[in-house]
Steps between C-alpha positions, in 0.01 A plus 500: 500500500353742800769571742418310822634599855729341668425220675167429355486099415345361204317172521370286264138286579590157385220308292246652263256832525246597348601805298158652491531584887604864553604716790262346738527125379891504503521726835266207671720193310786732662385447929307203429730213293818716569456651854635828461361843458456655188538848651825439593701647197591156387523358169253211386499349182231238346500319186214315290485182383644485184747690615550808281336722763600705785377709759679717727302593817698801688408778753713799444379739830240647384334272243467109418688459186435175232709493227427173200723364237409270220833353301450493157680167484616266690402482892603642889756286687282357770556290826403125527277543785145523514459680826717729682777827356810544424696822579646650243764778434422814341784434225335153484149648466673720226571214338172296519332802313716495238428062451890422631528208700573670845583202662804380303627857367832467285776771549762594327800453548778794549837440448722719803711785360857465527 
């Protein structure tokens, strides 16, 4: 996982998109349908339709960065909502990569010491 400054935000675009779009598709998606700007260091991440596809849309400073994932099996935890984002973590974005349901994340439990 790329280190990410502090206080950058992730945000996930609800609904489906087209994973053929690139830097210039997913940047527009980014002020359009979400209304923020893609230059602003901030995380965005886009899945397709069947699910078992990712993009990662980021601008590091000095260059627009767009990172994709394909799961081998299975398929990306993904909001209900056809329109909108959600904001994420970056330990819950960690998590999303890997296919872990980052909404309902099970911990362990560690006994005190005495």
């Amino acid at each position: 996982m790329i280190g990410l400054p502090a206080g950058t935000r992730v945000w996930l675009a609800a609904g489906v998109t087209d994973m053929r779009r690139g830097f210039d598709g997913l940047a527009a998606i980014v002020q359009s349908k979400l209304a923020e700007y893609p230059f602003s260091g901030h995380v965005f991440v886009f899945r397709g339709r069947k699910g078992d596809r990712i993009k990662v849309l980021w601008w590091s400073g000095d260059g627009m960065c767009l990172l994709a994932k394909r799961l081998e099996q299975g398929h990306f935890v993904w909001p209900q909502a056809e329109s909108g984002s959600v904001c994420l973590t970056p330990a819950q974005l960690s998590m999303l990569l890997e296919g872990i349901d980052w909404r309902r994340p099970q911990r362990t439990h560690r006994p005190a010491r005495v």
